[in-house]
C-alpha positions in Angstrom: -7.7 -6.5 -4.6 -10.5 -3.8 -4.9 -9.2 -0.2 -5.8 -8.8 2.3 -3.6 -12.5 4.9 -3.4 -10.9 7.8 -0.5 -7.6 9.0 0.0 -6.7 11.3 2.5 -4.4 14.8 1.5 -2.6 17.3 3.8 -4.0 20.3 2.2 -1.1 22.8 3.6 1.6 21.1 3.8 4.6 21.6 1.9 6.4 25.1 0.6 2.6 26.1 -1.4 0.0 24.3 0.2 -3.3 23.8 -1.7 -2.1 26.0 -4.6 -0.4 22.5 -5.4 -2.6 19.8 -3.3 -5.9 20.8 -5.2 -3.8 20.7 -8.8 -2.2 18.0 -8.0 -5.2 15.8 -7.1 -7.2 16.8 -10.1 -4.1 15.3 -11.8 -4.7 11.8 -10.1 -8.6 12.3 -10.8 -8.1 12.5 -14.5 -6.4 9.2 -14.1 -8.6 7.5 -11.2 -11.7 8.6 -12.1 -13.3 6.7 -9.4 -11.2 8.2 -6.7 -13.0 11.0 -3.5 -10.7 13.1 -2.2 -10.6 14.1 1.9 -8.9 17.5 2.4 -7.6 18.6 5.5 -6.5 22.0 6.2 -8.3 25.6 7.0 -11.8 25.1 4.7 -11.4 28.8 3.2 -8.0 28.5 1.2 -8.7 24.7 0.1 -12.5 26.2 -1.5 -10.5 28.8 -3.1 -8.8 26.1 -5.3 -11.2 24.4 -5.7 -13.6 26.7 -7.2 -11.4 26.0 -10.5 -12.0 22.4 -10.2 -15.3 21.7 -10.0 -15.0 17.7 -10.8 -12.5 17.4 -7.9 -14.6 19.9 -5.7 -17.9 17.1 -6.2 -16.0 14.5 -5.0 -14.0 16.1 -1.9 -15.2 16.4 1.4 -13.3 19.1 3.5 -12.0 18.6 7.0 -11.1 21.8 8.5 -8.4 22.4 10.9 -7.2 25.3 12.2 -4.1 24.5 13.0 -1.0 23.8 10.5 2.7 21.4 11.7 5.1 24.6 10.7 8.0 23.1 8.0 10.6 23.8 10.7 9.0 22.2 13.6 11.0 19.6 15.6 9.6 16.1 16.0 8.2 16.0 19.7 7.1 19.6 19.5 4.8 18.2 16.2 3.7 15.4 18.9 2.8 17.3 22.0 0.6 20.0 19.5 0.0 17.3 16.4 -3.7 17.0 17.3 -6.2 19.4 15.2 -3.7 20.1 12.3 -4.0 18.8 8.9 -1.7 16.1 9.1 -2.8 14.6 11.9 -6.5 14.5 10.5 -5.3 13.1 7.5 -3.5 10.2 9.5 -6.6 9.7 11.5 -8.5 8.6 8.2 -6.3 6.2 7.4 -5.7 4.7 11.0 -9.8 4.8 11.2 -10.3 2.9 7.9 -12.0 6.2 5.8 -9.1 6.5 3.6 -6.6 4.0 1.9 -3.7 6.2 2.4 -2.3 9.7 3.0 0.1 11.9 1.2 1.2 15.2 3.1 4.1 17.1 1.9 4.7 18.5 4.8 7.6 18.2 7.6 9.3 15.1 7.3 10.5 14.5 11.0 6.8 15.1 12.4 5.3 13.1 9.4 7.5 10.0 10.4 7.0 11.0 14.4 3.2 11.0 14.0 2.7 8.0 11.4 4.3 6.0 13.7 1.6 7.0 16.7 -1.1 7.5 15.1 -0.8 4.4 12.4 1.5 2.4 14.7 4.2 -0.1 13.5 3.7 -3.6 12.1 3.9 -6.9 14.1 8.3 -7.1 14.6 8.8 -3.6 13.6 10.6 -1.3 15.9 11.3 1.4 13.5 9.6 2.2 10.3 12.1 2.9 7.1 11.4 6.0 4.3 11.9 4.5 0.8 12.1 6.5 -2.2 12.0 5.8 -6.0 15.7 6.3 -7.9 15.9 7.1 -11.5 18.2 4.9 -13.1 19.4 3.9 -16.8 16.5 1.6 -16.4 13.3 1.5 -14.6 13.5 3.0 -11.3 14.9 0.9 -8.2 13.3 1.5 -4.7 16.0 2.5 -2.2 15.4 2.5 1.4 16.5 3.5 4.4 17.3 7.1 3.2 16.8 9.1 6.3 14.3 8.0 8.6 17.1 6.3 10.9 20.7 6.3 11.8 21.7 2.8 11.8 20.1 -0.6 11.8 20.7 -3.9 13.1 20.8 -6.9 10.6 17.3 -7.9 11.3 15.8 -4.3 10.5 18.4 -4.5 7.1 16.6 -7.8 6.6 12.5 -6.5 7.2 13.7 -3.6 5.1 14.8 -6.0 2.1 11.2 -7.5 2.3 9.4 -4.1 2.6 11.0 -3.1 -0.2 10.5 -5.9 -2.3 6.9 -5.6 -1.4 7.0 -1.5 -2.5 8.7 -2.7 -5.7 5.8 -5.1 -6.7 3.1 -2.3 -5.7 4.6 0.6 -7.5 6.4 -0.9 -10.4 4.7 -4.3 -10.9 7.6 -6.5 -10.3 6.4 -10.2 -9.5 9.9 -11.0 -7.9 11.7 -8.0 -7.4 15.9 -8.7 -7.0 17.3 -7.0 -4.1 20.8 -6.1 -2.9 22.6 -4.5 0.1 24.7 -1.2 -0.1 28.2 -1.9 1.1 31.4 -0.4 0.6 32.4 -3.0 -1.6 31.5 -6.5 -3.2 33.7 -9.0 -1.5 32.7 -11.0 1.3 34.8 -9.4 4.2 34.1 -5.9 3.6 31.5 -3.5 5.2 30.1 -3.1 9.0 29.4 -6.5 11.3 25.9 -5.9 11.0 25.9 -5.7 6.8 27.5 -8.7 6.6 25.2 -10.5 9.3 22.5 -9.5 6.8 23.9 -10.7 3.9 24.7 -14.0 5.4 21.1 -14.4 6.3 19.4 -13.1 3.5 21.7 -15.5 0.9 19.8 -18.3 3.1 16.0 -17.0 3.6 13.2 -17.9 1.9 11.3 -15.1 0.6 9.2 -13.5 -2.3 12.5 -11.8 -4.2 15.8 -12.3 -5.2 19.1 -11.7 -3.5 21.9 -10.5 -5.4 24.1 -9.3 -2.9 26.2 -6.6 -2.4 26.3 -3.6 -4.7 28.4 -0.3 -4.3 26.9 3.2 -4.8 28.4 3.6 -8.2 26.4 0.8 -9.6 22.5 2.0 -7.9 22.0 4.3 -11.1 22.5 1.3 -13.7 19.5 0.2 -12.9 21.1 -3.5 -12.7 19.0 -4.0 -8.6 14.9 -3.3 -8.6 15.9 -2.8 -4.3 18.6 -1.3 -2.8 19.0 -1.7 1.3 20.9 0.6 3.8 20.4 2.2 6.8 19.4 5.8 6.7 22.5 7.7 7.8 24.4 6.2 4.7 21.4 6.1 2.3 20.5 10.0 2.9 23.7 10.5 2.3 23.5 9.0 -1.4 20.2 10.4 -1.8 21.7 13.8 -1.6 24.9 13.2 -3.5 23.3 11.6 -6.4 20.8 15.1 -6.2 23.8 17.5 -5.6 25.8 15.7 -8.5 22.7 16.1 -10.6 22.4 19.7 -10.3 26.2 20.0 -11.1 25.5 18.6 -13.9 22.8 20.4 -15.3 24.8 23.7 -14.6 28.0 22.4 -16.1 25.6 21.3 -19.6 23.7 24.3 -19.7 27.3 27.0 -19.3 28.5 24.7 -22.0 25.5 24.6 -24.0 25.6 28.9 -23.5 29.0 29.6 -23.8 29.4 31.0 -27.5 27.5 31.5 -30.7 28.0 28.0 -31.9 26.9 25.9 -28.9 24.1 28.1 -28.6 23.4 26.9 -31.8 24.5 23.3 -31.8 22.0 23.1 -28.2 19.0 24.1 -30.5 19.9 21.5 -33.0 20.1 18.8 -30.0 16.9 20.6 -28.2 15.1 17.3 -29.1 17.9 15.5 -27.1 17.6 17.5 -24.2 14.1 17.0 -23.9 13.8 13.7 -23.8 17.1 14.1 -21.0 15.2 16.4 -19.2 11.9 14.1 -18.8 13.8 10.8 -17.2 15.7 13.1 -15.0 12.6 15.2 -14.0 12.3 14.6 -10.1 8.2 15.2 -10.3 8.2 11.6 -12.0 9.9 10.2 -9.0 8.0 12.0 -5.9 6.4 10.6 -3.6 8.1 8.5 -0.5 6.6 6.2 2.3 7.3 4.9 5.9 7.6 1.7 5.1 6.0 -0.5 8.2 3.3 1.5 9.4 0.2 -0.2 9.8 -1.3 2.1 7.1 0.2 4.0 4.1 1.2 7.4 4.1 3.4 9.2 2.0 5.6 12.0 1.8 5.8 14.4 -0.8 8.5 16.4 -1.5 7.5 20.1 0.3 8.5 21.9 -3.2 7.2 19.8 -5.5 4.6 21.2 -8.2 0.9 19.7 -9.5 2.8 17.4 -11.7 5.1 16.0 -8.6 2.1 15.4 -6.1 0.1 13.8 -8.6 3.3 11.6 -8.7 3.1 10.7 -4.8 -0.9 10.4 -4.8 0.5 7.5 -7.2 2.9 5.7 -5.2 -0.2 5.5 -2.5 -2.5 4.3 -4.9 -0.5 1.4 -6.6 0.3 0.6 -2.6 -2.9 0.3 -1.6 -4.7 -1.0 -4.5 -2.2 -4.3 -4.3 -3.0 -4.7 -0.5 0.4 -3.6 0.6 0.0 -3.8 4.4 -2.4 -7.5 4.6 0.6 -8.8 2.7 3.6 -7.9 5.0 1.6 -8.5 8.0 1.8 -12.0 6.7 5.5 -12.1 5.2 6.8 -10.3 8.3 5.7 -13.1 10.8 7.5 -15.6 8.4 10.4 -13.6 7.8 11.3 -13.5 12.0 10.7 -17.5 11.8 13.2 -17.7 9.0 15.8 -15.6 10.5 15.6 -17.6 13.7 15.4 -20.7 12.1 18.7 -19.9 10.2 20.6 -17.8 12.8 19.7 -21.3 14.9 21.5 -23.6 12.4 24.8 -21.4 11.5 27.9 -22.3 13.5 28.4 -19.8 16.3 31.7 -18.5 14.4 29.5 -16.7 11.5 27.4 -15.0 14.1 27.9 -11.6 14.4 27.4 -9.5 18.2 24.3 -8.7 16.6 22.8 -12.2 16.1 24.2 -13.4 19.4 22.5 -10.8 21.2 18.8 -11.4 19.6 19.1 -7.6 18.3 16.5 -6.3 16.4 13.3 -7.7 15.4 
């Protein structure tokens, strides 16, 4: 698969606008050198920064909008006034075939609510799923839903298993990535009907990864699962336990580390140690989620990220797109629908879920 040549950026979106977009791409530059850069946003503040990036500025074409999606703006407000801003443009290149992928760090809601009309959904996609990277003990593990919806049938659990995988291979390099399902415990009879409808299919399927089964949320952070499935409501809840308990954390460590004479001096001693701490836990390394089933990439940056952490998300678009991402699950999609009705079709009607009876999902 050839390398992606344009990519296309949300120049103001986030909490600083280009005065981390234009760093931040001269990041990916150094390491893409063959990569041109399409800017949207108001033409005047992206020149600005680029004046101190000359490489970046000759291979950038601006787009300029007038208009900006404001960080508090709802969903169907972003719709009805979406065309013209910088987001939308940058959609537009990828949905026209002039870029490989977007990244805006902009509003989350109206990212999501205009990916899915501008890019549009995959063939037996209803709703698209937002998967982020976790740091773990190990490498990182792609964890998905965590936000874009509240609930999901066991047919979405099951097309977000494959998308997942699929993200895993892209970003990380995984040939067969293993994947599990977030439950509320390991045993067979636990967690909601449409969990275990999931599981009970996905132990059957045929399909390019591994399933392990269940895992609980104490085990995502070993770094034991290369995919972790949920559905959004309970997986943006972990996402922003696991942040809060971080934080915690670092304050606890650093009022210990501060607290007299001697632990001010034992924390220079172990300065080395904290350094090295500091880096796998630094969430710039980890920025950068998509909406997973989109007929086109685009990612979402986190709006308060720096250089270093956009950089990071221009990443995750490129390994997508560079490994063909979308051609692929256009294909494995079809075949995972066939495999789901070909199994739901030979299980007794006793380990059939409401959901499976009812054709739900898909």
């Amino acid at each position: 698969m050839a390398e992606p040549q344009f990519l296309a950026l949300d120049a103001m979106g986030g909490d600083f606008g280009p005065s981390v977009v234009i760093p931040g791409a001269a990041l990916a530059l150094k390491k893409h050198p063959g990569l041109q850069f399409l800017l949207y946003g108001r033409q005047p503040a992206i020149e600005e920064q680029l004046h101190a990036f000359p490489e970046l500025a000759a291979r950038s074409l601006v787009h300029h909008t007038d208009s900006v999606i404001a960080s508090d703006a709802k969903p169907s407000h972003a719709l009805r006034r979406g065309k013209g801003t910088s987001m939308w443009g940058a959609l537009e290149a990828v949905r026209d075939g002039r870029a490989a992928f977007a990244v805006s760090a902009g509003n989350t809601g109206a990212l999501m609510a205009m990916s899915r009309l501008v890019l549009r959904t995959l063939p037996g996609i209803d709703r698209p799923a937002l998967a982020g990277q976790w740091p773990t003990i190990g490498n990182p593990s792609i964890v998905l839903d965590v936000g874009a919806n509240i609930g999901a049938t066991a047919r979405e659990l099951c097309t977000f298993a494959l998308m997942g995988a699929a993200m895993s291979h892209s970003v990380f390099g995984i040939d067969r990535p293993t994947v599990s399902l977030l439950n509320v415990g390991t045993e067979e009879i636990k967690g909601a009907e449409e969990v275990k409808q999931a599981h009970a299919w996905l132990k059957q399927l045929n399909l390019p990864f591994e399933y392990r089964g269940y895992i609980e949320g104490d085990k995502i952070g070993q770094g034991i699962i290369d995919v972790v499935v949920c559905e959004g409501f309970s997986g943006n809840i972990a996402l922003k336990t696991a942040e809060g308990t971080s934080k915690q954390i670092a304050t606890y460590l650093r009022e210990a580390m501060t607290s007299s004479l001697v632990t001010k001096i034992g924390a220079l001693l172990a300065s080395g140690g904290f350094a090295i701490l500091k880096r796998r836990t630094d969430p710039r390394r980890f920025n950068g989620g998509t909406f997973l089933g989109l007929n086109g990439i685009a990612i979402k940056s986190h709006g308060g990220t720096d250089a270093i952490g956009f950089a990071s998300a221009i990443e995750v678009g490129y390994g997508m797109a560079a490994t063909g991402i979308i051609e692929k699950l256009t294909e494995d999609l079809v075949a995972l629908q066939a495999e789901i009705d070909k199994v739901a079709a030979a299980m007794p009607p006793a380990e059939q879920t409401s959901d499976d009876k009812a054709g739900a999902g898909g």
